[in-house]
PDB file of N, CA, C and O in Angstrom:
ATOM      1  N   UNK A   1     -30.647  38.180 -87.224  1.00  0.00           N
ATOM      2  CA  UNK A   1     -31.432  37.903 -86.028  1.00  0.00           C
ATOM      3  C   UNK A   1     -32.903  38.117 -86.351  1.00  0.00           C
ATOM      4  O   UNK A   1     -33.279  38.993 -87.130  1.00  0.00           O
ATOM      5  N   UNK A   2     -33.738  37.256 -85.703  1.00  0.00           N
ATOM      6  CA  UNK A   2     -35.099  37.257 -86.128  1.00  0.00           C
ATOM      7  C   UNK A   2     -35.502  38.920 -85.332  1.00  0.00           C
ATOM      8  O   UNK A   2     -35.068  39.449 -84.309  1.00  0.00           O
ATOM      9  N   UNK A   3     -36.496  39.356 -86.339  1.00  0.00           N
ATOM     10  CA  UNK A   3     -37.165  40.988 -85.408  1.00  0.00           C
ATOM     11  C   UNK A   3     -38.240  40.756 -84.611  1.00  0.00           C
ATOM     12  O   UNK A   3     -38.858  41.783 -84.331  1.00  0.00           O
ATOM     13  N   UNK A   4     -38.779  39.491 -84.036  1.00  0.00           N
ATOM     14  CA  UNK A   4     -39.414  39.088 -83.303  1.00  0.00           C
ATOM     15  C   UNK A   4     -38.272  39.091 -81.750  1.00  0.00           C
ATOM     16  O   UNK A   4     -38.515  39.688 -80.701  1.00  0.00           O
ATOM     17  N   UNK A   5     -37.320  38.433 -81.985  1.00  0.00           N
ATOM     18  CA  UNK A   5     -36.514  37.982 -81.356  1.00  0.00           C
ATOM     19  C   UNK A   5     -36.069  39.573 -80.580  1.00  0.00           C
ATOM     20  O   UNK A   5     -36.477  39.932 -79.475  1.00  0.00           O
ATOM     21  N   UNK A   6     -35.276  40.251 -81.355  1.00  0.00           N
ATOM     22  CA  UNK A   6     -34.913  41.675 -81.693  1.00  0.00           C
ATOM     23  C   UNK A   6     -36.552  42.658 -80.788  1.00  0.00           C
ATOM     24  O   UNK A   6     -36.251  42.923 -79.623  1.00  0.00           O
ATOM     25  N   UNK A   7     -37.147  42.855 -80.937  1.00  0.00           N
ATOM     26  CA  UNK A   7     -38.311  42.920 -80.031  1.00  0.00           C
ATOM     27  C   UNK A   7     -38.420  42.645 -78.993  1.00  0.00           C
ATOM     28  O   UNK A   7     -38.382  43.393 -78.016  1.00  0.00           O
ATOM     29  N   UNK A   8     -38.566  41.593 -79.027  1.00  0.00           N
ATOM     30  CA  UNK A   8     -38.720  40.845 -77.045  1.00  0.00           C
ATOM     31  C   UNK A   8     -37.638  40.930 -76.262  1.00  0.00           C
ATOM     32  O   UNK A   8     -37.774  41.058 -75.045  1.00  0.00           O
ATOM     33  N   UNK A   9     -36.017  40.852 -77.042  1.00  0.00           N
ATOM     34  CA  UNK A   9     -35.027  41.838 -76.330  1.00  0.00           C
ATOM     35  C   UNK A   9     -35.017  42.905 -75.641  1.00  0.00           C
ATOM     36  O   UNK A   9     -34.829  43.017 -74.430  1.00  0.00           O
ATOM     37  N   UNK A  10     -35.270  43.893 -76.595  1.00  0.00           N
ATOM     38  CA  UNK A  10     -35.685  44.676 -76.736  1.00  0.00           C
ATOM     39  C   UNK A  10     -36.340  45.841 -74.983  1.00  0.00           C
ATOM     40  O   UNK A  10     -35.842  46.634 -74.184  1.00  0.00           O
ATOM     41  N   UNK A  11     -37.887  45.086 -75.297  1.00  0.00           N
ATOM     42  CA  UNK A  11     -38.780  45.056 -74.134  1.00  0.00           C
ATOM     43  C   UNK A  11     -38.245  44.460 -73.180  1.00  0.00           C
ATOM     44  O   UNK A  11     -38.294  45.071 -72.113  1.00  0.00           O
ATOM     45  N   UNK A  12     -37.580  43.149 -73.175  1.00  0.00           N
ATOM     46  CA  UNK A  12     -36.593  43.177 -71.690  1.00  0.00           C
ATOM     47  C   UNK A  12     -36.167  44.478 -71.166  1.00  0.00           C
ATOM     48  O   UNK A  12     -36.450  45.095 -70.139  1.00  0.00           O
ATOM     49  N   UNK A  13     -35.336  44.740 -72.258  1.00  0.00           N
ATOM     50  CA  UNK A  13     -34.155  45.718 -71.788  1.00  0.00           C
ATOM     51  C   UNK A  13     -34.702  46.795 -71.150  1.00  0.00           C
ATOM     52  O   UNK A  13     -34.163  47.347 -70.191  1.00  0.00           O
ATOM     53  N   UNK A  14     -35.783  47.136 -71.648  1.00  0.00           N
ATOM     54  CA  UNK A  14     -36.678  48.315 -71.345  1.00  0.00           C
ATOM     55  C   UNK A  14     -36.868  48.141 -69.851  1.00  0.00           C
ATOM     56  O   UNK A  14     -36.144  48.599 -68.967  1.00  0.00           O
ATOM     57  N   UNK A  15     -38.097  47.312 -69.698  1.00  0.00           N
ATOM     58  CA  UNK A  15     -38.604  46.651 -68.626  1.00  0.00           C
ATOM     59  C   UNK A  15     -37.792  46.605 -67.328  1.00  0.00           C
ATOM     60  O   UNK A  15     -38.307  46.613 -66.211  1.00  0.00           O
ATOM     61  N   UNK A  16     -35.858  46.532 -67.688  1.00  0.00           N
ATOM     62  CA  UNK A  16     -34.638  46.460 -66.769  1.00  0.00           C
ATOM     63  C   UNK A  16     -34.906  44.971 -66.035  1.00  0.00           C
ATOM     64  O   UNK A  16     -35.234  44.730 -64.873  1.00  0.00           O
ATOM     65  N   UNK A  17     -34.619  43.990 -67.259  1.00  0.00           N
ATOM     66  CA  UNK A  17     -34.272  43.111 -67.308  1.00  0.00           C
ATOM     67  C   UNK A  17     -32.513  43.374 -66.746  1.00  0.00           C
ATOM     68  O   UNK A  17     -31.864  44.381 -67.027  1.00  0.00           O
ATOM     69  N   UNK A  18     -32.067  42.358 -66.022  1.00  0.00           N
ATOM     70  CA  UNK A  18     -30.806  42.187 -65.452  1.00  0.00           C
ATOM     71  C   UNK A  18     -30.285  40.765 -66.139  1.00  0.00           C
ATOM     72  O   UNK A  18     -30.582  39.665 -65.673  1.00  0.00           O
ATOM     73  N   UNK A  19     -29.604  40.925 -67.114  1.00  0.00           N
ATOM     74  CA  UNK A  19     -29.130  38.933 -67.314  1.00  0.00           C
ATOM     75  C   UNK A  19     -27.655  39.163 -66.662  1.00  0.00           C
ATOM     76  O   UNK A  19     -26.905  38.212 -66.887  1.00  0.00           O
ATOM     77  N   UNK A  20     -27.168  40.053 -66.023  1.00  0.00           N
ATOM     78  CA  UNK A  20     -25.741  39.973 -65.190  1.00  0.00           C
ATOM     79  C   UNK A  20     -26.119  39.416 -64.082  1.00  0.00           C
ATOM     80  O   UNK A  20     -25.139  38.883 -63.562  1.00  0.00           O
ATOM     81  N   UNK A  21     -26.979  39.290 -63.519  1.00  0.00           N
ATOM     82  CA  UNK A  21     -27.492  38.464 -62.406  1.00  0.00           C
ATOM     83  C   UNK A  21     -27.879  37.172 -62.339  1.00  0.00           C
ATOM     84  O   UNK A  21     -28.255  36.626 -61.302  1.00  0.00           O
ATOM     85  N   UNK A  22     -27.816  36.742 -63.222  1.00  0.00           N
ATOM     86  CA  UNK A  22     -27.955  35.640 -64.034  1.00  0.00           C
ATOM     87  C   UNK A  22     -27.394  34.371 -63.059  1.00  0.00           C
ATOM     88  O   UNK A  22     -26.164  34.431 -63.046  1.00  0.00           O
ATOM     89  N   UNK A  23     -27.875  33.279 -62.265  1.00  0.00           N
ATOM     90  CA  UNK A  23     -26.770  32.502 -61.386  1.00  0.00           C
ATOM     91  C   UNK A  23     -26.098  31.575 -62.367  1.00  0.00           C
ATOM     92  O   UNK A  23     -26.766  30.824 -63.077  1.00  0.00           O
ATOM     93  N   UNK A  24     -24.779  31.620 -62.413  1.00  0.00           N
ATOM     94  CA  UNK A  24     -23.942  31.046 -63.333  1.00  0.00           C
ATOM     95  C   UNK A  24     -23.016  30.350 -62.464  1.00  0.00           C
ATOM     96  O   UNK A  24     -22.120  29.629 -62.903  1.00  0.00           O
ATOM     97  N   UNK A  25     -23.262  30.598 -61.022  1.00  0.00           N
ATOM     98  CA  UNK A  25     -21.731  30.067 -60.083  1.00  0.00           C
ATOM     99  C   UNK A  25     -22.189  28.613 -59.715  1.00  0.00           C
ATOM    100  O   UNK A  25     -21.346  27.773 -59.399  1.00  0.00           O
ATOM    101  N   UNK A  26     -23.558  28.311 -59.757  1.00  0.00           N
ATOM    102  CA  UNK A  26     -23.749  26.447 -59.244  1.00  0.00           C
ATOM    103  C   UNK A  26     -24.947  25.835 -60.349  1.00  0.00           C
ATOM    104  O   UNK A  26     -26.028  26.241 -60.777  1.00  0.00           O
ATOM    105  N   UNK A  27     -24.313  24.940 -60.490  1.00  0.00           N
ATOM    106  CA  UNK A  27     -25.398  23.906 -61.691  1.00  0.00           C
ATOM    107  C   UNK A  27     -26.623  23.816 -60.997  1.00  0.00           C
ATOM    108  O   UNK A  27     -27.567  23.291 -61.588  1.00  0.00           O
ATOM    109  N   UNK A  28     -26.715  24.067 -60.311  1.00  0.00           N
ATOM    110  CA  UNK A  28     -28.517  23.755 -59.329  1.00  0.00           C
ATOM    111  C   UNK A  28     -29.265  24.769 -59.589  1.00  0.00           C
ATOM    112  O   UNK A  28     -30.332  24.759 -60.202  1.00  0.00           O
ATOM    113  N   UNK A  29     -28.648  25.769 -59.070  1.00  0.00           N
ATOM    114  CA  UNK A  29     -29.266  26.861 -59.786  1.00  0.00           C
ATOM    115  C   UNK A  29     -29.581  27.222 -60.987  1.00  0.00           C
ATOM    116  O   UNK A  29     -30.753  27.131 -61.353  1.00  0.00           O
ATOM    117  N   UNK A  30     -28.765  27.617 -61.680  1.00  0.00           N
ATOM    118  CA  UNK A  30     -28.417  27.670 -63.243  1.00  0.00           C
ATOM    119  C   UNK A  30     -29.481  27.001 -63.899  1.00  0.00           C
ATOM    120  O   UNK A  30     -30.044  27.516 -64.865  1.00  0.00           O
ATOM    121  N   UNK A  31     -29.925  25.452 -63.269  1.00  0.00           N
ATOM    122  CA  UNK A  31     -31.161  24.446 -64.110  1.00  0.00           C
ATOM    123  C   UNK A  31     -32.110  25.226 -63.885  1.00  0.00           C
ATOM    124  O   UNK A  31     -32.881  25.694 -64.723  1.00  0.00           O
ATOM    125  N   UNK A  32     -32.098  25.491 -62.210  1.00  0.00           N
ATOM    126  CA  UNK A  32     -33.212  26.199 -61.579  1.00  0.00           C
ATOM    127  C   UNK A  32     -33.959  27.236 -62.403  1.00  0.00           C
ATOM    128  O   UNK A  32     -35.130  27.175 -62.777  1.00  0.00           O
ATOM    129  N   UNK A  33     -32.989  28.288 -62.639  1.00  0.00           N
ATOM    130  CA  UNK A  33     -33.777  29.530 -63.256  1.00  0.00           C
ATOM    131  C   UNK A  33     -33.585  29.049 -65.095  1.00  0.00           C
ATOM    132  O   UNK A  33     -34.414  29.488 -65.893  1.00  0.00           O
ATOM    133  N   UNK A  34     -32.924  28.529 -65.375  1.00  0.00           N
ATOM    134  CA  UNK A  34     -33.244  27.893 -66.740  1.00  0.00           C
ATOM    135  C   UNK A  34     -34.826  27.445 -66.298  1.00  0.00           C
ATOM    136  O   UNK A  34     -35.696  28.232 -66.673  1.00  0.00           O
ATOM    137  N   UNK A  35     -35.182  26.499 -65.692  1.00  0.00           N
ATOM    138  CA  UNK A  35     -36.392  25.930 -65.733  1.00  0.00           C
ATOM    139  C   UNK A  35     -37.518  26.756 -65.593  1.00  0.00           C
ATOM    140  O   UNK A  35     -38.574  26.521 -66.180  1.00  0.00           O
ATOM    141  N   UNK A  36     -37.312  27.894 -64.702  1.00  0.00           N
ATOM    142  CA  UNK A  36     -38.174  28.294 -64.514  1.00  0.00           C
ATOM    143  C   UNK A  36     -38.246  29.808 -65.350  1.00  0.00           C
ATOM    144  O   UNK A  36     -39.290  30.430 -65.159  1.00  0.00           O
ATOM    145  N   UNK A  37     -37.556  30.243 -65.964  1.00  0.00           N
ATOM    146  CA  UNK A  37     -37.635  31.213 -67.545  1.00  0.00           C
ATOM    147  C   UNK A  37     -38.224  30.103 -68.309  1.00  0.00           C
ATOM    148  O   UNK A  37     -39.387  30.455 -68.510  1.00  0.00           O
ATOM    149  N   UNK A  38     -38.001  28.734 -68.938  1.00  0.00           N
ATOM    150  CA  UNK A  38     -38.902  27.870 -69.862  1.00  0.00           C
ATOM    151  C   UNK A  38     -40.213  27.966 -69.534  1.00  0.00           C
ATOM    152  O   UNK A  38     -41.114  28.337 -70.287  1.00  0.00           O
ATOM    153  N   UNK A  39     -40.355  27.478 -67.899  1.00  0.00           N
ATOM    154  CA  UNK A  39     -41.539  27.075 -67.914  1.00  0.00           C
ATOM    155  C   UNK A  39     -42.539  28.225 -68.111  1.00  0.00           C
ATOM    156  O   UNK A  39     -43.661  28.135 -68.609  1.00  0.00           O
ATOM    157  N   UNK A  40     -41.683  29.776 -67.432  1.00  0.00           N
ATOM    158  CA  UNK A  40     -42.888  30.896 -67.893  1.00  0.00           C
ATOM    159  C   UNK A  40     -42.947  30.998 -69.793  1.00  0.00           C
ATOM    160  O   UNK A  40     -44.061  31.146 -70.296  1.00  0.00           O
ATOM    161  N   UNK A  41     -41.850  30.919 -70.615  1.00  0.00           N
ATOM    162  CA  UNK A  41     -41.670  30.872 -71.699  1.00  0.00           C
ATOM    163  C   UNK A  41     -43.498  30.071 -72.135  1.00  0.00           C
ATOM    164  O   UNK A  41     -44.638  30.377 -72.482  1.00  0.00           O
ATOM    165  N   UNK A  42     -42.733  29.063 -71.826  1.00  0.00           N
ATOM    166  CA  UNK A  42     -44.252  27.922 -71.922  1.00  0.00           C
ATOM    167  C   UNK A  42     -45.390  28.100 -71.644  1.00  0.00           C
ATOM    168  O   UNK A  42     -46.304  27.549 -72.258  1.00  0.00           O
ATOM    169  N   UNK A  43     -45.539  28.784 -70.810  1.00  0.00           N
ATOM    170  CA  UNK A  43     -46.741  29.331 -70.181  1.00  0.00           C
ATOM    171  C   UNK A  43     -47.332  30.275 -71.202  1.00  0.00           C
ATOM    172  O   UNK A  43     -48.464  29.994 -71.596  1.00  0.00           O
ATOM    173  N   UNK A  44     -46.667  31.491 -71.755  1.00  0.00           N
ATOM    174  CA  UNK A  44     -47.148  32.245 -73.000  1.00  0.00           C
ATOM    175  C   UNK A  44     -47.108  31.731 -74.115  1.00  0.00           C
ATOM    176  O   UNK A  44     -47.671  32.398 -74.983  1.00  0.00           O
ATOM    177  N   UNK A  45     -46.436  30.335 -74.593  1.00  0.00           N
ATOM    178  CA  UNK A  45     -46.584  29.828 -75.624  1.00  0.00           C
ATOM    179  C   UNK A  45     -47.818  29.391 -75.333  1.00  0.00           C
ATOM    180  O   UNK A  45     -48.528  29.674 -76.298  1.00  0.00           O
ATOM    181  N   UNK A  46     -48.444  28.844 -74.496  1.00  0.00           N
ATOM    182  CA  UNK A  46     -49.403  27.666 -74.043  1.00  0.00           C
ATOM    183  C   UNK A  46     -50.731  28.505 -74.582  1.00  0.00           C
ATOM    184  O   UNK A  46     -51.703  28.028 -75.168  1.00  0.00           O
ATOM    185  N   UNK A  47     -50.447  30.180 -74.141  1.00  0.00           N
ATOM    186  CA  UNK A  47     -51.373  30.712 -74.169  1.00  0.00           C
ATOM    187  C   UNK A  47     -51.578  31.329 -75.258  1.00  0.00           C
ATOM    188  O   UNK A  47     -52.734  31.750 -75.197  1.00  0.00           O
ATOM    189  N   UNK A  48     -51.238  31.543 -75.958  1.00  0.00           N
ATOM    190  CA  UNK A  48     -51.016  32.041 -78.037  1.00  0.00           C
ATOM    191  C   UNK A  48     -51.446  30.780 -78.010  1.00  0.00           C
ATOM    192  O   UNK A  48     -52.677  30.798 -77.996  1.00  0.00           O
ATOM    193  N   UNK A  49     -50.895  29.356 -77.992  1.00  0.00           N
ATOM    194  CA  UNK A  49     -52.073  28.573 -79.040  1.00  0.00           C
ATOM    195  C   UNK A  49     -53.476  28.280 -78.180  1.00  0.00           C
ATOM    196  O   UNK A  49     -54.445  28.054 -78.904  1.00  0.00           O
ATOM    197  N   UNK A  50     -53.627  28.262 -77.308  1.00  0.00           N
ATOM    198  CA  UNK A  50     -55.058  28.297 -76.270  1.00  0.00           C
ATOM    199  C   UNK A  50     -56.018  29.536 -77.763  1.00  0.00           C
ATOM    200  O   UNK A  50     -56.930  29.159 -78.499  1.00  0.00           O
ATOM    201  N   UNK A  51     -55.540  30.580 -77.748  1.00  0.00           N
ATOM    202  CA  UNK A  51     -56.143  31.665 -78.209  1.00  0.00           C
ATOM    203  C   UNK A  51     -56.385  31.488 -79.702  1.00  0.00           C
ATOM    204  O   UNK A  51     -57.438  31.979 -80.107  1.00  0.00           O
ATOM    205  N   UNK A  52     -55.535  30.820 -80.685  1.00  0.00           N
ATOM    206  CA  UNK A  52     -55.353  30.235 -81.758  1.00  0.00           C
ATOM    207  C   UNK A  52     -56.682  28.939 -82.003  1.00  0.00           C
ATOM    208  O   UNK A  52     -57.848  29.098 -82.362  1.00  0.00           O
ATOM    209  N   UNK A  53     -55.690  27.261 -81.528  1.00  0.00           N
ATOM    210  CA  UNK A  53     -56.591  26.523 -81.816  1.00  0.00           C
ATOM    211  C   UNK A  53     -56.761  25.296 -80.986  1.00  0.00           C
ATOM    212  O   UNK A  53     -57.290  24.252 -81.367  1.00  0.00           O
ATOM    213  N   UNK A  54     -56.291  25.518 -79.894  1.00  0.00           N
ATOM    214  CA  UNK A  54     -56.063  24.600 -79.040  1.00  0.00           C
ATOM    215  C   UNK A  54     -57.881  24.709 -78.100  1.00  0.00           C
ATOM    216  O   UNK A  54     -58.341  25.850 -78.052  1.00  0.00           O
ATOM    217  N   UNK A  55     -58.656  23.695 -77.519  1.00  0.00           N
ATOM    218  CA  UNK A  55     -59.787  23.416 -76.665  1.00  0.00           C
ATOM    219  C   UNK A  55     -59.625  23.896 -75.530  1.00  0.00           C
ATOM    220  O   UNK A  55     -58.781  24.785 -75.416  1.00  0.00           O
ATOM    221  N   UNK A  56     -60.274  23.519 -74.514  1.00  0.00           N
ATOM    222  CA  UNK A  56     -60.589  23.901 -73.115  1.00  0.00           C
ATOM    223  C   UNK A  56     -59.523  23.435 -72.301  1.00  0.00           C
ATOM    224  O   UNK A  56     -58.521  24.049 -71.933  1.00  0.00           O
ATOM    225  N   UNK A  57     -59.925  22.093 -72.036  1.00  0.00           N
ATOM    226  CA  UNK A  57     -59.658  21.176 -71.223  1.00  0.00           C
ATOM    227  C   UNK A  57     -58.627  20.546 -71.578  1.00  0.00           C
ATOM    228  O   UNK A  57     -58.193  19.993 -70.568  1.00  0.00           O
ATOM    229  N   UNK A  58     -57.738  20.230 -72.796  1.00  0.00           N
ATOM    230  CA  UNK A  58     -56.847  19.755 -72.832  1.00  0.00           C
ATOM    231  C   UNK A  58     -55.776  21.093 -72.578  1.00  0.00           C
ATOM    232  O   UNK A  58     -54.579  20.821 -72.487  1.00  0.00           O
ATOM    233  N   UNK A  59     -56.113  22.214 -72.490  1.00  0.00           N
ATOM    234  CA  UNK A  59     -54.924  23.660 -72.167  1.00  0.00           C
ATOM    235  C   UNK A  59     -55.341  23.565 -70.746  1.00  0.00           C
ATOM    236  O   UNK A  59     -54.211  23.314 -70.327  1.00  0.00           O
ATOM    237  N   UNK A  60     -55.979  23.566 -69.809  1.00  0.00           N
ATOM    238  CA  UNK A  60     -55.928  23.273 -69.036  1.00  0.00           C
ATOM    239  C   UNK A  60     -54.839  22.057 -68.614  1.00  0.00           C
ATOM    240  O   UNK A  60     -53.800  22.493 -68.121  1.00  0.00           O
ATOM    241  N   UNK A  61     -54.898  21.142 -68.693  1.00  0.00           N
ATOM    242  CA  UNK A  61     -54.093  20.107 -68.208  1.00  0.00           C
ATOM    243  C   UNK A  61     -52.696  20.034 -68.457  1.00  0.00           C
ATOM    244  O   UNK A  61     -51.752  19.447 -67.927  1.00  0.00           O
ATOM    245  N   UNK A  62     -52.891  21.053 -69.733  1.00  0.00           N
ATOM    246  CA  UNK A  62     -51.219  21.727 -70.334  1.00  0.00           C
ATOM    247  C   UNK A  62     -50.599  22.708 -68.885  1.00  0.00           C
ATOM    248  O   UNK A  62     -49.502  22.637 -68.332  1.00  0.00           O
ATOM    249  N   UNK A  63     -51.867  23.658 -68.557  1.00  0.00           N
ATOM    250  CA  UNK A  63     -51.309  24.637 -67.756  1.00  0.00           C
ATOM    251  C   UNK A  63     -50.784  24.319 -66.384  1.00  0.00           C
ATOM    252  O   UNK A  63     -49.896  24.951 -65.812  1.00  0.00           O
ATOM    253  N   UNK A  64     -51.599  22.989 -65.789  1.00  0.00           N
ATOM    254  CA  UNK A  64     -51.230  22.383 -64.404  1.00  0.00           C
ATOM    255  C   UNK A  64     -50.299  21.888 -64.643  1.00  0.00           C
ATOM    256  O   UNK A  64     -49.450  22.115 -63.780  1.00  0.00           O
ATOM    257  N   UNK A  65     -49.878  21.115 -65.628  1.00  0.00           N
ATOM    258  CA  UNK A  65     -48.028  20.422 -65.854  1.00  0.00           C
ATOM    259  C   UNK A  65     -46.848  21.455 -65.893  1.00  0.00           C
ATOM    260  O   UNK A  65     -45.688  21.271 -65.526  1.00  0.00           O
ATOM    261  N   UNK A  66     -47.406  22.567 -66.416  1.00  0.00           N
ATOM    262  CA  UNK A  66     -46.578  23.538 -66.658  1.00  0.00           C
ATOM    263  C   UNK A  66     -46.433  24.405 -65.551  1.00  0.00           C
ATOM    264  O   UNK A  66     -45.456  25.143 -65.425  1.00  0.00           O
ATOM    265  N   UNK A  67     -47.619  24.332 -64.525  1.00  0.00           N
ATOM    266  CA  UNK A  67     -47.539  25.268 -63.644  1.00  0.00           C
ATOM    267  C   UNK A  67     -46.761  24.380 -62.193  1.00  0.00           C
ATOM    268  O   UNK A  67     -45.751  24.747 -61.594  1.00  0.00           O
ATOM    269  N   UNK A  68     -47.312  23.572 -62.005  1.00  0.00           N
ATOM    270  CA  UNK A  68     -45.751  22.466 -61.052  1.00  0.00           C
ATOM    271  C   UNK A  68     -44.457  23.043 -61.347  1.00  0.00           C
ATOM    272  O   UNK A  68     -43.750  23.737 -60.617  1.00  0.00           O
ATOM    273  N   UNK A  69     -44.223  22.579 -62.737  1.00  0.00           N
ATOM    274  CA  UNK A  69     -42.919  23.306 -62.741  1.00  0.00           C
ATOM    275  C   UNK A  69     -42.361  24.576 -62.753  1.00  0.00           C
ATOM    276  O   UNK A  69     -41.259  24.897 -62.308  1.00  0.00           O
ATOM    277  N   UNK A  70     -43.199  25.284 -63.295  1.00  0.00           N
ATOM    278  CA  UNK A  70     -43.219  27.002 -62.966  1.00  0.00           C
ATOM    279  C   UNK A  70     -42.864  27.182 -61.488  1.00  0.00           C
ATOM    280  O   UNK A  70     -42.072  28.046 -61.112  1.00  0.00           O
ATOM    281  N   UNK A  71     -43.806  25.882 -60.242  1.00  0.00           N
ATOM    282  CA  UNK A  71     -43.390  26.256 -58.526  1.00  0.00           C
ATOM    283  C   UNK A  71     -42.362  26.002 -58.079  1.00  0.00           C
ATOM    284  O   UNK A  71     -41.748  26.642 -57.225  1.00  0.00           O
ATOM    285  N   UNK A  72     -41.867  24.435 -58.934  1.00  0.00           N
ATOM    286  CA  UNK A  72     -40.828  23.992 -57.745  1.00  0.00           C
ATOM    287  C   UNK A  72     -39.799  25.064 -58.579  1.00  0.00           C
ATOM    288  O   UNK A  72     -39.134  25.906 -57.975  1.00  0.00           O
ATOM    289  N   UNK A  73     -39.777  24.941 -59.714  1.00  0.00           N
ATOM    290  CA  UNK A  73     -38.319  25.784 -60.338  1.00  0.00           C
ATOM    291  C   UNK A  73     -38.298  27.450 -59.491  1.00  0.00           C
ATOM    292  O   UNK A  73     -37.348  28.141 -59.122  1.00  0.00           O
ATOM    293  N   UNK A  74     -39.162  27.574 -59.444  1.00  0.00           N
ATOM    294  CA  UNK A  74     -39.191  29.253 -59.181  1.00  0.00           C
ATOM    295  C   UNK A  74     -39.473  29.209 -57.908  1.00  0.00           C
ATOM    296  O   UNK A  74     -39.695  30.351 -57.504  1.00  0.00           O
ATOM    297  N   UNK A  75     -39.599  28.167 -56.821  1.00  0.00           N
ATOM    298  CA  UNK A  75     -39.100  29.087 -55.798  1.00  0.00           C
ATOM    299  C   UNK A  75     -37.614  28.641 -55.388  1.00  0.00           C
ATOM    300  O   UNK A  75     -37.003  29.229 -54.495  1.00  0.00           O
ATOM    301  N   UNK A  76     -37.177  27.766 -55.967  1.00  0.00           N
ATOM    302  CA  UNK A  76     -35.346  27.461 -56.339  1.00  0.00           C
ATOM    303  C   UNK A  76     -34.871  28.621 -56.605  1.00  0.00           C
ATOM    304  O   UNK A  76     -34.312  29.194 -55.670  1.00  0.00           O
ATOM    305  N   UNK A  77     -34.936  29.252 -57.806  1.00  0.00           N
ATOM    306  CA  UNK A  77     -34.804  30.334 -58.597  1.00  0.00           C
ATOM    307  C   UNK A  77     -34.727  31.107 -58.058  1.00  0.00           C
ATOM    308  O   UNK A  77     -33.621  31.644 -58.012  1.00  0.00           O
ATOM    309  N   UNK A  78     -35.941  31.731 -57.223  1.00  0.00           N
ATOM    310  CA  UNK A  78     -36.158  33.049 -56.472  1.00  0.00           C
ATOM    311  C   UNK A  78     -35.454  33.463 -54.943  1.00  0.00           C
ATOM    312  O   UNK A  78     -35.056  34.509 -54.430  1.00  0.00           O
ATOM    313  N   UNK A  79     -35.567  31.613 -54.413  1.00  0.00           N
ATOM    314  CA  UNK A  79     -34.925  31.560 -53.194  1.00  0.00           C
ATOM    315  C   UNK A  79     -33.358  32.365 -53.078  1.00  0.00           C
ATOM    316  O   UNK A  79     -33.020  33.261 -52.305  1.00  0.00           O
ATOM    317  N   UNK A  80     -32.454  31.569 -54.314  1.00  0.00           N
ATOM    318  CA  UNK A  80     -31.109  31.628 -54.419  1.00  0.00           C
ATOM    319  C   UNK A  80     -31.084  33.149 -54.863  1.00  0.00           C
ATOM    320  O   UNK A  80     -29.945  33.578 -54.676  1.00  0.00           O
ATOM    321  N   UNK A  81     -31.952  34.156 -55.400  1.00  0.00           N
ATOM    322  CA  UNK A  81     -31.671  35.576 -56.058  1.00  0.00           C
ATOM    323  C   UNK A  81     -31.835  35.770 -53.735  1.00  0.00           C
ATOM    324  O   UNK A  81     -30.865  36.011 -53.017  1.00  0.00           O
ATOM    325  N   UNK A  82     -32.958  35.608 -53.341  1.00  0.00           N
ATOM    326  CA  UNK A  82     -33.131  36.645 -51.876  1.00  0.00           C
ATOM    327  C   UNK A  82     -31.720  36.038 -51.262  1.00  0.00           C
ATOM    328  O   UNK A  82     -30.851  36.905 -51.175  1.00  0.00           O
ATOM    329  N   UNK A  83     -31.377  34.912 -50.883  1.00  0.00           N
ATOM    330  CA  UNK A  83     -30.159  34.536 -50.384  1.00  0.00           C
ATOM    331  C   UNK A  83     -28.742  35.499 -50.765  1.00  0.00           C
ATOM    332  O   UNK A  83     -27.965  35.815 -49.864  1.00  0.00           O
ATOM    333  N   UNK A  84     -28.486  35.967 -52.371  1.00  0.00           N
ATOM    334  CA  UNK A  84     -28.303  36.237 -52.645  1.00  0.00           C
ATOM    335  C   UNK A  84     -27.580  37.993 -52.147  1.00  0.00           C
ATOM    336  O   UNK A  84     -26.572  38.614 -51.810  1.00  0.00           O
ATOM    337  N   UNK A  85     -29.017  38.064 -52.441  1.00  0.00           N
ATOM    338  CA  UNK A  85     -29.177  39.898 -51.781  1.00  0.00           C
ATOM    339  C   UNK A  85     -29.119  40.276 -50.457  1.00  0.00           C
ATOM    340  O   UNK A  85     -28.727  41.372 -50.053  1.00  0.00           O
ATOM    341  N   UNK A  86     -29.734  38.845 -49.412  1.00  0.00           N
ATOM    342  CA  UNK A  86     -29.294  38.977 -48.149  1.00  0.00           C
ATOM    343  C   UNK A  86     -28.037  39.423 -47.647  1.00  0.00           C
ATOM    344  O   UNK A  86     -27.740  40.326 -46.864  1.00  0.00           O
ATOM    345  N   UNK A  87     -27.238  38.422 -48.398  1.00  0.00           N
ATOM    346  CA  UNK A  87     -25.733  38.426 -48.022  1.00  0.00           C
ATOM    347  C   UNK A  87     -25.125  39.741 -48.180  1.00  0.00           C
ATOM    348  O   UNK A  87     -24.327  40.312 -47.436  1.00  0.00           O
ATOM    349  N   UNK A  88     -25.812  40.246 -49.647  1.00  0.00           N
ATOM    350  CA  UNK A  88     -25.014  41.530 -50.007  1.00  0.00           C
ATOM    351  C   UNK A  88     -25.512  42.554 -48.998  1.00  0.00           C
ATOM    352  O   UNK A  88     -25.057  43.691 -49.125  1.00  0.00           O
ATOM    353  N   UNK A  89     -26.585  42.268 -47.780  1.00  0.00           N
ATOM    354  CA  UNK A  89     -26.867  43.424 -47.304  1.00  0.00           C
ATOM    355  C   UNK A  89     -26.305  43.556 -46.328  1.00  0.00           C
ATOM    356  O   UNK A  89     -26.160  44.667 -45.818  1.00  0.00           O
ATOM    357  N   UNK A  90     -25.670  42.061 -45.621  1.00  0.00           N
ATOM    358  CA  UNK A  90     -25.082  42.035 -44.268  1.00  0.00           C
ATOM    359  C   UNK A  90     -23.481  42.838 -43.963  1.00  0.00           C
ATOM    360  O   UNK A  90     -22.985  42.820 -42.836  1.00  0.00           O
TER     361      UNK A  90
END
């Protein structure tokens, strides 16, 4: 296993990262928070090469494509976790 990889585990775990919560019961979801873990994924990739060798204005236009999808996915994502917890409270 890469020790990069092994690391950022790692700091999840720390942090109390939950992947048992994970929505695995409907494909809508499931894309949902897939999409929207990429798109933050993307978002810190975007920003290591911004810092590296990437210009202004073309990371910019990276970050608004990326950030659409960061909204619609994540409030899919986030909606279905409160729905979620609602239920478990009733």
């Amino acid at each position: 296993m890469d020790p990069g990889l092994q690391s950022a585990t790692l700091s999840w775990t720390k942090l109390g990262a939950n992947i048992y919560e994970f929505p695995c019961n409907h494909i809508g979801h499931s894309i949902a928070a897939l999409g929207f873990l990429a798109s933050l994924v993307a978002n810190i990739a975007l920003s290591y090469y911004y810092w590296v060798s990437l210009p202004l204005f073309p990371t910019l236009a990276l970050f608004g494509a990326i950030s659409v999808v960061t909204i619609i996915t994540g409030r899919f994502a986030l909606d279905h976790v409160q729905n979620r917890r609602n239920m478990t409270l009733k």
